[in-house]
Biopython code that builds the backbone (N, CA, C, O; Angstrom):
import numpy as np
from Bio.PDB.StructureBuilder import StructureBuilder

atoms = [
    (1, "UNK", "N", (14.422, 30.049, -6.748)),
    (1, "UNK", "CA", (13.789, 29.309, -5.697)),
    (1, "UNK", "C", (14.186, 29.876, -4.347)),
    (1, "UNK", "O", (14.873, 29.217, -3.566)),
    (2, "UNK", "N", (13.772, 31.044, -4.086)),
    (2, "UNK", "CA", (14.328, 31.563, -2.925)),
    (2, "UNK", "C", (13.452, 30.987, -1.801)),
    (2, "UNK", "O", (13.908, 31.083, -0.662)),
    (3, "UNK", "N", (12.064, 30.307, -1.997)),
    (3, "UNK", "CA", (11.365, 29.903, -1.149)),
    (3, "UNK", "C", (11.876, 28.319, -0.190)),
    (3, "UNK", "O", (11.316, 27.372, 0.361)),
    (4, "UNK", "N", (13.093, 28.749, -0.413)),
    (4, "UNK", "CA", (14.036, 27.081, 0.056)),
    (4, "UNK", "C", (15.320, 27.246, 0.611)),
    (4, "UNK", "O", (16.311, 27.820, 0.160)),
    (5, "UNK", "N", (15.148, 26.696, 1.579)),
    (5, "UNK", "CA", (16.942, 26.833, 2.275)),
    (5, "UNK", "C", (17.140, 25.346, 3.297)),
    (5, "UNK", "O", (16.281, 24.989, 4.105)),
    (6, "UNK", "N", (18.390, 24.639, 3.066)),
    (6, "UNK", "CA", (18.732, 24.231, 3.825)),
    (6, "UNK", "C", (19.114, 24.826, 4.886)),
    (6, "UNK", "O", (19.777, 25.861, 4.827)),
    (7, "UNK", "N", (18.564, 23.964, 6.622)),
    (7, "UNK", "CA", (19.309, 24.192, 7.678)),
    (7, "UNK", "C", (19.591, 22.798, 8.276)),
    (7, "UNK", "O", (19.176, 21.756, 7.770)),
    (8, "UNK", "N", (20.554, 22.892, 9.729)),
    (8, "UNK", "CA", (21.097, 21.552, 9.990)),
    (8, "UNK", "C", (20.033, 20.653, 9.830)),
    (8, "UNK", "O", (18.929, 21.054, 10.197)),
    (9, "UNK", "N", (20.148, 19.232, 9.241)),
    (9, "UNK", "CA", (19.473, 18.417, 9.263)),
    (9, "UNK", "C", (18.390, 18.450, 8.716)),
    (9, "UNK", "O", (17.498, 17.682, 9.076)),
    (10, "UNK", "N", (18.198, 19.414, 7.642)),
    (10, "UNK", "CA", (16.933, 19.429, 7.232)),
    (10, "UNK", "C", (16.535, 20.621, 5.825)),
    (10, "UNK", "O", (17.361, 21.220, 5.137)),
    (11, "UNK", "N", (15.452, 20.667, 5.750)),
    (11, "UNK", "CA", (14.741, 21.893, 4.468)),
    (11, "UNK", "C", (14.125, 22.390, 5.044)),
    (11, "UNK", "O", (13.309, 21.759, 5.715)),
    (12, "UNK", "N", (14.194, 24.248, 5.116)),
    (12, "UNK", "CA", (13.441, 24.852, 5.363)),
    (12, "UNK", "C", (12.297, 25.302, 3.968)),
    (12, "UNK", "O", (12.889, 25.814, 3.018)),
    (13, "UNK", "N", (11.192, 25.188, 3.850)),
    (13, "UNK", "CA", (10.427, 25.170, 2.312)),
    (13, "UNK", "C", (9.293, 26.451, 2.111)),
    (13, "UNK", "O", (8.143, 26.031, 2.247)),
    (14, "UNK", "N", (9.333, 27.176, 1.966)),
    (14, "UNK", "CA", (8.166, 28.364, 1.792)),
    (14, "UNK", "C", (6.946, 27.688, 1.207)),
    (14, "UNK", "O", (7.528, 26.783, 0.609)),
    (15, "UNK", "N", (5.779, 27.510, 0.981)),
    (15, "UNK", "CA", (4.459, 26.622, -0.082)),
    (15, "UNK", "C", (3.475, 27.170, 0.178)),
    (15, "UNK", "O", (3.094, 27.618, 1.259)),
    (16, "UNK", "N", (2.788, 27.168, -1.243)),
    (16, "UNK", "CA", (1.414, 27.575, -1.391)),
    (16, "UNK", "C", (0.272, 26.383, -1.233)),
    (16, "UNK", "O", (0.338, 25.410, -1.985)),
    (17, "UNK", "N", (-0.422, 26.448, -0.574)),
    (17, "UNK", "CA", (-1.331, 24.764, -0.556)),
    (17, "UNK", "C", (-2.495, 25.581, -1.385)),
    (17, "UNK", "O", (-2.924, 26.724, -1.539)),
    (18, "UNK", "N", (-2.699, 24.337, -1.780)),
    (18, "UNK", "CA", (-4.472, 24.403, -3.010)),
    (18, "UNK", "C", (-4.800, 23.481, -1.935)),
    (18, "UNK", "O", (-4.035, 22.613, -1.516)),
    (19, "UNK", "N", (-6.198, 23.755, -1.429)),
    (19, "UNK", "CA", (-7.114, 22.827, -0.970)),
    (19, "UNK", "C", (-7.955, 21.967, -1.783)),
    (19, "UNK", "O", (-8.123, 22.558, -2.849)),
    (20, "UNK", "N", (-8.655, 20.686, -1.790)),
    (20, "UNK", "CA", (-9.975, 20.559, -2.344)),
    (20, "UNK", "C", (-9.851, 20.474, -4.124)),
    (20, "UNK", "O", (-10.664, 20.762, -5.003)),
    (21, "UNK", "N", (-7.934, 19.751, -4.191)),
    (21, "UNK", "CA", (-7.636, 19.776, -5.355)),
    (21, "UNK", "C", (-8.628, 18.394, -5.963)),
    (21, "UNK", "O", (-9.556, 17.714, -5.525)),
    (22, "UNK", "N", (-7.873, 18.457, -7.128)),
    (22, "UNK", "CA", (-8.629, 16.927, -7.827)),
    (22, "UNK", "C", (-7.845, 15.711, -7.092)),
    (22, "UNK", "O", (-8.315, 14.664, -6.648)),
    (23, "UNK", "N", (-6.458, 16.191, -7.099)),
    (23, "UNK", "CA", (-5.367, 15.278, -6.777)),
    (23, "UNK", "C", (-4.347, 15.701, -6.577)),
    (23, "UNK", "O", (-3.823, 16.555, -7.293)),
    (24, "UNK", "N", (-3.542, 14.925, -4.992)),
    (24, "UNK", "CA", (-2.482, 15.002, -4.721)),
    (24, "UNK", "C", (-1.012, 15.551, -5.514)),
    (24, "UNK", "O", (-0.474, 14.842, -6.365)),
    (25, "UNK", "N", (-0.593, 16.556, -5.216)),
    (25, "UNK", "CA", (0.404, 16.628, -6.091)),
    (25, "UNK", "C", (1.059, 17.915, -5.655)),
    (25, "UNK", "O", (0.454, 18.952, -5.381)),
    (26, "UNK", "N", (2.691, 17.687, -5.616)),
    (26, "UNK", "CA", (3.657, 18.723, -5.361)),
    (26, "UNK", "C", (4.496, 19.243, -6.499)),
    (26, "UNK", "O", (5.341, 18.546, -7.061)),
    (27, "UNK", "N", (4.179, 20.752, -6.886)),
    (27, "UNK", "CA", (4.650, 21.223, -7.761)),
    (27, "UNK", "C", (3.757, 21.665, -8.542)),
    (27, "UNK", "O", (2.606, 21.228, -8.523)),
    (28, "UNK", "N", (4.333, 22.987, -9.676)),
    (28, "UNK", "CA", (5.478, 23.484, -9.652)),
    (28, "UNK", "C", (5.366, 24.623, -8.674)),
    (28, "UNK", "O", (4.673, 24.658, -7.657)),
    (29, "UNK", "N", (6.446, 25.871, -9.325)),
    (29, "UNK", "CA", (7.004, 26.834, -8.393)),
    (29, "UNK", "C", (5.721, 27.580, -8.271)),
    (29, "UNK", "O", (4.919, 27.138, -9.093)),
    (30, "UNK", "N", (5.268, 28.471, -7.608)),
    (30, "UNK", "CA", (4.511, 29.570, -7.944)),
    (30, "UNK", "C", (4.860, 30.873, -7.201)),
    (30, "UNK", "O", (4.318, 31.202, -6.146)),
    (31, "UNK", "N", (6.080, 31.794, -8.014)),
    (31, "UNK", "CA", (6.536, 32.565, -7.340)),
    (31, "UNK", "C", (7.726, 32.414, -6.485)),
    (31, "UNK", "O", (8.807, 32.047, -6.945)),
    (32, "UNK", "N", (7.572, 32.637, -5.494)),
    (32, "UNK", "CA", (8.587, 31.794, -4.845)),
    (32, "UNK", "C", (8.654, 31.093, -3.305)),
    (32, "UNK", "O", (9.323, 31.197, -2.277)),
    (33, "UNK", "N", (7.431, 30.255, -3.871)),
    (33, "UNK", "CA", (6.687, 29.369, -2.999)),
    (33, "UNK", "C", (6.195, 27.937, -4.155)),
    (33, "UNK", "O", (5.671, 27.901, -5.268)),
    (34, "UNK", "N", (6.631, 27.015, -3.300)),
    (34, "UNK", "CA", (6.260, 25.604, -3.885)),
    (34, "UNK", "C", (4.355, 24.788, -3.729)),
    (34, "UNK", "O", (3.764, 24.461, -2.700)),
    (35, "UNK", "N", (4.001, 24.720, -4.833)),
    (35, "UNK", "CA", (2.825, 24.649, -4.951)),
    (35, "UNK", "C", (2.547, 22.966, -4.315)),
    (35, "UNK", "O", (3.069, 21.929, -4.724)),
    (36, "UNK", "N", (1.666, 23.122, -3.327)),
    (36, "UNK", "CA", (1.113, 21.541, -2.890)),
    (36, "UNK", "C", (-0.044, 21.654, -2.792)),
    (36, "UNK", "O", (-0.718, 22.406, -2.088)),
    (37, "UNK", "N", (-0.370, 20.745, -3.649)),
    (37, "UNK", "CA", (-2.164, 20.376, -3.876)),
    (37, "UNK", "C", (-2.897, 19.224, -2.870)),
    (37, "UNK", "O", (-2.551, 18.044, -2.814)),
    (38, "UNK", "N", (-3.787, 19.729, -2.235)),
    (38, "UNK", "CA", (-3.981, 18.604, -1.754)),
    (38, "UNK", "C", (-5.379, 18.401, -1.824)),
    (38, "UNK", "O", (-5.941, 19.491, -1.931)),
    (39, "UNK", "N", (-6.249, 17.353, -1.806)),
    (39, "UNK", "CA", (-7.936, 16.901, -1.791)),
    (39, "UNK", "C", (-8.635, 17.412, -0.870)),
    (39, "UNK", "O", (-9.627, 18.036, -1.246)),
    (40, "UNK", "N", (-8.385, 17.331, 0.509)),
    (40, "UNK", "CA", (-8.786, 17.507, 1.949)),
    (40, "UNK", "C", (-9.355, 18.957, 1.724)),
    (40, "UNK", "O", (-8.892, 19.726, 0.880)),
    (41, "UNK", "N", (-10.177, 19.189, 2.380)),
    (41, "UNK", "CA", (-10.762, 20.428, 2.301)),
    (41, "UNK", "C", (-10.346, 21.538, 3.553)),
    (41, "UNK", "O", (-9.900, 20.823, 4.451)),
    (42, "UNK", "N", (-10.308, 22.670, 3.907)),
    (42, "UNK", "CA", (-9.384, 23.374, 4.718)),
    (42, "UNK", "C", (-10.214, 24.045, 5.731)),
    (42, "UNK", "O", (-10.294, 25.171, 6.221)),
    (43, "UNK", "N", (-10.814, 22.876, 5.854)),
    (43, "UNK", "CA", (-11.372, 22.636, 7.600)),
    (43, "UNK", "C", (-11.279, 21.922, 9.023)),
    (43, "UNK", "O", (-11.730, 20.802, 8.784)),
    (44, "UNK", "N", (-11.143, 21.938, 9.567)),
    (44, "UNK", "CA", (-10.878, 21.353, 11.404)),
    (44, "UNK", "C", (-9.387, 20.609, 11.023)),
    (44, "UNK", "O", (-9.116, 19.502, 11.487)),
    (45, "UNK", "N", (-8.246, 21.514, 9.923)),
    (45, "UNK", "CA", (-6.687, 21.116, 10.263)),
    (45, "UNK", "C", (-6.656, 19.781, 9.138)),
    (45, "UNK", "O", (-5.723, 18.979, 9.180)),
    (46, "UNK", "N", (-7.831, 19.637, 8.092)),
    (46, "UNK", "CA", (-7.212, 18.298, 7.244)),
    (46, "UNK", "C", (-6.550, 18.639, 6.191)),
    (46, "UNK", "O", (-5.917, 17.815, 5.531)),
    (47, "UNK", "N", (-6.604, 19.694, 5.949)),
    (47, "UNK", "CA", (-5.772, 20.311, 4.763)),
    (47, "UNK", "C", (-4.112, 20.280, 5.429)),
    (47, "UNK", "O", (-3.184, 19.804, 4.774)),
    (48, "UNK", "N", (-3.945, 20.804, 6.679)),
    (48, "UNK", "CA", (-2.441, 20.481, 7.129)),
    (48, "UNK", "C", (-2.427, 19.016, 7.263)),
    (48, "UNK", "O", (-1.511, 18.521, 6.606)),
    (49, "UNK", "N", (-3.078, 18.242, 7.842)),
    (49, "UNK", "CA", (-2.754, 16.815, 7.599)),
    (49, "UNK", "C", (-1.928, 16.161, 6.912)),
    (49, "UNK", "O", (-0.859, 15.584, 7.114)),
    (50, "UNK", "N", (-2.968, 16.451, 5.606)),
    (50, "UNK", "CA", (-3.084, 16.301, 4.153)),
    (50, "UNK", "C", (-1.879, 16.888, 3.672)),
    (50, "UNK", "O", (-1.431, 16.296, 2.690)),
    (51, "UNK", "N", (-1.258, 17.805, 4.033)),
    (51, "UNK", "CA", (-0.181, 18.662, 3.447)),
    (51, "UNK", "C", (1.203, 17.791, 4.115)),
    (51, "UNK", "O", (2.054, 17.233, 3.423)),
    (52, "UNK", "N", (1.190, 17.820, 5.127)),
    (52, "UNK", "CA", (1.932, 16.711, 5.655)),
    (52, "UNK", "C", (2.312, 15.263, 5.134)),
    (52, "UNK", "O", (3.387, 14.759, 4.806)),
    (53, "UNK", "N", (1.031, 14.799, 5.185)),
    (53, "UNK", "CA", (1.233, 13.051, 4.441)),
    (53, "UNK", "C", (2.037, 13.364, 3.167)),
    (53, "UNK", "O", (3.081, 12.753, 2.938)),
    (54, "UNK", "N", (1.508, 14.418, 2.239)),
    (54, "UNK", "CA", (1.736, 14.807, 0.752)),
    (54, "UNK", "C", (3.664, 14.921, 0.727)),
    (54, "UNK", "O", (4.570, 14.537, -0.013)),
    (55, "UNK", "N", (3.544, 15.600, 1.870)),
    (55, "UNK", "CA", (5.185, 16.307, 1.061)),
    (55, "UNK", "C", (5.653, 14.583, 2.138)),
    (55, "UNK", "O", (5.975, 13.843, 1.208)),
    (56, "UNK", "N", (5.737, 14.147, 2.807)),
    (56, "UNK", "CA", (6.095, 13.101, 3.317)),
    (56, "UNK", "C", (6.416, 11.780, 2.534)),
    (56, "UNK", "O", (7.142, 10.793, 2.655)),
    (57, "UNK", "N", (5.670, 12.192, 1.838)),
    (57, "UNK", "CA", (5.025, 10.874, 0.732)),
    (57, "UNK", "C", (5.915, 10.997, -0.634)),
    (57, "UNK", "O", (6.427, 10.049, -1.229)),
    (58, "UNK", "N", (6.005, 12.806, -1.109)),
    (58, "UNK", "CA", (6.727, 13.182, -1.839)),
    (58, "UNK", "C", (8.185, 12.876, -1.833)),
    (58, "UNK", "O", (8.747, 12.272, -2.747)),
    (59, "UNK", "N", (8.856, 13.386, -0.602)),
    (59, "UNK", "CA", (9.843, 13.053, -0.484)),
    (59, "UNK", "C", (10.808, 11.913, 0.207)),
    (59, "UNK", "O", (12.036, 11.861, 0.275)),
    (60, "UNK", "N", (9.529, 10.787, 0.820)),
    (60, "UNK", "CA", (10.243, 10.218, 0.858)),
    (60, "UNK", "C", (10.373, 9.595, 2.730)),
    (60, "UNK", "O", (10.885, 8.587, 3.215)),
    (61, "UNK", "N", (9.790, 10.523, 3.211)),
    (61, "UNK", "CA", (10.586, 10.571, 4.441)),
    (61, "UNK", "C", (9.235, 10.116, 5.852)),
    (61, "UNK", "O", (8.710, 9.172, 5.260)),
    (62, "UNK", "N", (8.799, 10.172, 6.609)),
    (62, "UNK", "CA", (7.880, 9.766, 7.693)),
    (62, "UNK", "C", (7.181, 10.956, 7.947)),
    (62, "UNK", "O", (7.730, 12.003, 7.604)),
    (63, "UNK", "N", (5.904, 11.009, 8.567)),
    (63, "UNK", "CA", (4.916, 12.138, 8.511)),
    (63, "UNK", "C", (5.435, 13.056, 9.491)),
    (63, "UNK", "O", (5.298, 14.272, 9.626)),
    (64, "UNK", "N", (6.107, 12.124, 10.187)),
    (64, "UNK", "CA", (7.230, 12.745, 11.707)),
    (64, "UNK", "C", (8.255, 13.911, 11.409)),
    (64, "UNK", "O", (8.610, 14.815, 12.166)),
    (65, "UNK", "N", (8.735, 13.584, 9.777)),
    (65, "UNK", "CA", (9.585, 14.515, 9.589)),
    (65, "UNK", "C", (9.188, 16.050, 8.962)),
    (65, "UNK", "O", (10.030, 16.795, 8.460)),
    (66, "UNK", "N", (8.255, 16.260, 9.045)),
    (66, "UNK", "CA", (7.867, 17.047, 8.183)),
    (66, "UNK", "C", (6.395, 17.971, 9.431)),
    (66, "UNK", "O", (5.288, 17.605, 9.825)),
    (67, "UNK", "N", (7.286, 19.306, 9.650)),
    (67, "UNK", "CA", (6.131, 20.172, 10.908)),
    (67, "UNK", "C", (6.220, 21.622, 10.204)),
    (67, "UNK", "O", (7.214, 22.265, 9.869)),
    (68, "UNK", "N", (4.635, 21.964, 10.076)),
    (68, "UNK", "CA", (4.777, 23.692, 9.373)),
    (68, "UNK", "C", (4.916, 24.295, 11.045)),
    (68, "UNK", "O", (4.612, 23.836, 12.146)),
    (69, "UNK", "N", (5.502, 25.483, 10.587)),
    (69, "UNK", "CA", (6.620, 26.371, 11.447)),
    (69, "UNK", "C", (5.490, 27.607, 11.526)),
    (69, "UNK", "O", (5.179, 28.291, 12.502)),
    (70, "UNK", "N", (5.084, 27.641, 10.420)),
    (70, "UNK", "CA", (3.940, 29.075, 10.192)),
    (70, "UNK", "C", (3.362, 28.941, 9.251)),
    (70, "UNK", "O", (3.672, 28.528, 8.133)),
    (71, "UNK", "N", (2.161, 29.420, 9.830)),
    (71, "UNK", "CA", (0.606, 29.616, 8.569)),
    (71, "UNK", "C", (-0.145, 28.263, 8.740)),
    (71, "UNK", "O", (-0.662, 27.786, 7.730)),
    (72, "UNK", "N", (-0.258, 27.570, 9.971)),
    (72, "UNK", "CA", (-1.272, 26.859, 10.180)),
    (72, "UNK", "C", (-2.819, 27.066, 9.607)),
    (72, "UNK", "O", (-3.596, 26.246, 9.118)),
    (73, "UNK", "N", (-2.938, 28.338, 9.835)),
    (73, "UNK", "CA", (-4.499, 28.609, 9.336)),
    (73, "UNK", "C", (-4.563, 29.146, 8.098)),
    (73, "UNK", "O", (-5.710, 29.234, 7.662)),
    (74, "UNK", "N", (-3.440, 29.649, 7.181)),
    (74, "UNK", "CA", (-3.989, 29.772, 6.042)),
    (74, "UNK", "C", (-3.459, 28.781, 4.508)),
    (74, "UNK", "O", (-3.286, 27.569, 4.627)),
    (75, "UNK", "N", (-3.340, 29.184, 3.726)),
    (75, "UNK", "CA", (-2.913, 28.954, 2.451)),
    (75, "UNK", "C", (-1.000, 28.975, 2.142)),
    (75, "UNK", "O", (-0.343, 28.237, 1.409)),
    (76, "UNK", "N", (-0.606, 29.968, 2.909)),
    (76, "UNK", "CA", (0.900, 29.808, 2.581)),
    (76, "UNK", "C", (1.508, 29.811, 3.727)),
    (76, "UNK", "O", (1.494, 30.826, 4.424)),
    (77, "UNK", "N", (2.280, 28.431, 4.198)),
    (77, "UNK", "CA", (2.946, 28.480, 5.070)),
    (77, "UNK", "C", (4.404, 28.171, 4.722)),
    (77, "UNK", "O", (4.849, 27.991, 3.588)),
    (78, "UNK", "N", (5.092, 28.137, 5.904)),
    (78, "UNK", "CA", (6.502, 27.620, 5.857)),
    (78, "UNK", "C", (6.442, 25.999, 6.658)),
    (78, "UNK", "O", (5.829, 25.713, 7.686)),
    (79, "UNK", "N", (7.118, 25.288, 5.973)),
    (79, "UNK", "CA", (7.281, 23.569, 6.546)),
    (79, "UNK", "C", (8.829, 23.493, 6.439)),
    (79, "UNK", "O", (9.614, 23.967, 5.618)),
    (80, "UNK", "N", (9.030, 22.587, 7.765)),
    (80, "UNK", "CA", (10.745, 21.976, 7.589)),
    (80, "UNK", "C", (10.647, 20.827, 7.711)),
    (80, "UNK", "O", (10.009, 20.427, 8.685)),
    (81, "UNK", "N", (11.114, 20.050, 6.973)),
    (81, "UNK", "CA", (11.221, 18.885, 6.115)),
    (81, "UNK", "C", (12.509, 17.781, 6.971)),
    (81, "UNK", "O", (13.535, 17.751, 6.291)),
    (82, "UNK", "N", (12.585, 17.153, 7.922)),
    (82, "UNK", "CA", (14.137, 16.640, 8.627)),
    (82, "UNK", "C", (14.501, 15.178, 7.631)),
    (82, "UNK", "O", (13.816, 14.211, 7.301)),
    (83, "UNK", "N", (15.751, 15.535, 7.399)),
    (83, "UNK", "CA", (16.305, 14.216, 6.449)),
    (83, "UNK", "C", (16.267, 15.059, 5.128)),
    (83, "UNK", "O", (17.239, 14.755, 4.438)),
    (84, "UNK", "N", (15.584, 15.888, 4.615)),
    (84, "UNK", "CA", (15.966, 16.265, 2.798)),
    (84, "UNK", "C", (17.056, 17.486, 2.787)),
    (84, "UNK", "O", (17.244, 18.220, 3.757)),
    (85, "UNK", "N", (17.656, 17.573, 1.700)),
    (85, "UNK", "CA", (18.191, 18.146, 1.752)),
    (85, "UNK", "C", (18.092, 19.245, 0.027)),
    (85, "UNK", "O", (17.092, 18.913, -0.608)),
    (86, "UNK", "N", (18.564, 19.881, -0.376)),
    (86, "UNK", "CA", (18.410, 21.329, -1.337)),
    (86, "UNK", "C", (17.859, 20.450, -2.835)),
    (86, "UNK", "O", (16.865, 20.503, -3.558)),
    (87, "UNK", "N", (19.013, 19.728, -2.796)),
    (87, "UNK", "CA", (19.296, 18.664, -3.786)),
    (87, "UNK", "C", (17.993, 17.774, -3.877)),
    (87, "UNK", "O", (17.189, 18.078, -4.758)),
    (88, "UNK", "N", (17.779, 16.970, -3.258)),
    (88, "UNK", "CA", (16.225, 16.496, -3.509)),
    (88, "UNK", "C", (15.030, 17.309, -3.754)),
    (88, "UNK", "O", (14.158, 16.941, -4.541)),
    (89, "UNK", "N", (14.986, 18.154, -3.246)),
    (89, "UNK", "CA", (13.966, 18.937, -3.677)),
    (89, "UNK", "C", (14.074, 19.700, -5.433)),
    (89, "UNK", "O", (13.210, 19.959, -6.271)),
    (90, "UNK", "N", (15.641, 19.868, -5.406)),
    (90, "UNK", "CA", (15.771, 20.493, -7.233)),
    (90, "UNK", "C", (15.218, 19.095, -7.780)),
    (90, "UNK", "O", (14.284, 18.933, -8.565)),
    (91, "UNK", "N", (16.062, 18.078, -7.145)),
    (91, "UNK", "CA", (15.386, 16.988, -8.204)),
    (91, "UNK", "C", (13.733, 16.487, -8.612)),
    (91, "UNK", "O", (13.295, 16.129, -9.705)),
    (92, "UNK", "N", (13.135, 16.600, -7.481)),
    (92, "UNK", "CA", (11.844, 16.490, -7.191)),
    (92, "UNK", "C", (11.039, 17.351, -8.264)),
    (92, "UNK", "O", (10.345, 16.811, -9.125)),
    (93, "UNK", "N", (11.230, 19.162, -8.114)),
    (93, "UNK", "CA", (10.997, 19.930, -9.037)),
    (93, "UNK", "C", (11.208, 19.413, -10.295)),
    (93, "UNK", "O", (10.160, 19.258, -10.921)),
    (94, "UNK", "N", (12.611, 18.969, -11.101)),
    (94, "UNK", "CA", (12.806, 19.342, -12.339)),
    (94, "UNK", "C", (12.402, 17.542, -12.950)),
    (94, "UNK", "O", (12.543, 16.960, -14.026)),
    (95, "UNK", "N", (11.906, 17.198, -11.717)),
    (95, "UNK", "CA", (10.827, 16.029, -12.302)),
    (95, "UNK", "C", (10.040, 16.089, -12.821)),
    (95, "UNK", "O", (9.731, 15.365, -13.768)),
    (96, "UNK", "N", (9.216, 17.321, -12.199)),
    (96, "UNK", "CA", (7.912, 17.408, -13.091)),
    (96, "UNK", "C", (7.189, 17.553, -11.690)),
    (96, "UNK", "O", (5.975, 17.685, -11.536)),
    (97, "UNK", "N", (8.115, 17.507, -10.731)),
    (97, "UNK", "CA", (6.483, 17.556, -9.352)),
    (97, "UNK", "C", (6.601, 15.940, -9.543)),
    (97, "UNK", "O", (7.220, 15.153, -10.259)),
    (98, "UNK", "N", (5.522, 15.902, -8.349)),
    (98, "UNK", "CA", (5.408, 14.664, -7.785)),
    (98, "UNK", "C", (3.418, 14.434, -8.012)),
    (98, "UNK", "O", (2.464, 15.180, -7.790)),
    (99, "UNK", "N", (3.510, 13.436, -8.393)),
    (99, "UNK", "CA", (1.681, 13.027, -7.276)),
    (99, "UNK", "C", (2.475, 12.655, -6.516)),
    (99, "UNK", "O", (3.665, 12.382, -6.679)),
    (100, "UNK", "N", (1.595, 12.619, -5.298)),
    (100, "UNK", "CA", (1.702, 11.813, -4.029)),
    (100, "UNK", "C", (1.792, 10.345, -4.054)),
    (100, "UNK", "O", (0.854, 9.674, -4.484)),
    (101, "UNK", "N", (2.943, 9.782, -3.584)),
    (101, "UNK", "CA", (2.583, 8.365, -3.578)),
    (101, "UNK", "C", (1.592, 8.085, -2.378)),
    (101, "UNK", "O", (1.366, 8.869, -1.457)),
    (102, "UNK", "N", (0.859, 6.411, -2.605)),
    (102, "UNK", "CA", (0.216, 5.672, -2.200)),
    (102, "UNK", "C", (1.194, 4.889, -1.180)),
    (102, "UNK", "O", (2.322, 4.654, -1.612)),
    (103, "UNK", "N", (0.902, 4.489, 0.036)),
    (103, "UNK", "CA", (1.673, 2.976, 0.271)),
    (103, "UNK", "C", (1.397, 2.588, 0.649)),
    (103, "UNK", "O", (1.892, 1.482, 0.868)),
]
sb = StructureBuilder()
sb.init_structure("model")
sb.init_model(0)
sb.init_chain("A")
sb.init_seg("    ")
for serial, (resi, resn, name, xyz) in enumerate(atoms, 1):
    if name == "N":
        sb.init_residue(resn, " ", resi, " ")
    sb.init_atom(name, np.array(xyz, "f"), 0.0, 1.0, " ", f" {name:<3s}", serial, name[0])
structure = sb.get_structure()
């Protein structure tokens, strides 16, 4: 999982987004980038939205905590995650991935 590093206060996360999936859902690896699926289609920025709410939702934390760093416009960016840390995310993975919760 080299696509992952803690820094202060936070996860730095490498990810591949699927647009225009069936359904919400984080995981698994692909390579060494974390796969996030999302519905939204990857036009006028709802696919980052969407990618946002998702891992937010995933892990736990407010839509606030969670800003991609790079690759706004395409398919693989980098996101840092504030509040998670290495450890939640192994756990998250060797869950099985997440759907997205509802709330």
């Amino acid at each position: 999982m080299a696509g992952a590093g803690n820094d202060p206060g936070g996860l730095t996360l490498d990810i591949q987004v699927v647009p225009r999936a069936s359904r919400a859902a984080v995981g698994p690896w692909v390579g060494d980038r974390l796969r996030v699926a999302v519905t939204a289609p990857p036009v006028d920025g709802a696919a980052n939205a969407a990618v946002i709410e998702t891992l937010a939702s995933a892990f736990g934390v407010r839509k606030a905590a969670v800003a991609i760093l790079r690759g706004e416009r395409g398919r693989r960016k980098t996101v840092r995650i504030a509040g998670v840390t290495r450890a939640a995310l192994d756990a998250l993975v060797e869950s099985g991935g997440s759907g997205a919760r509802r709330g």
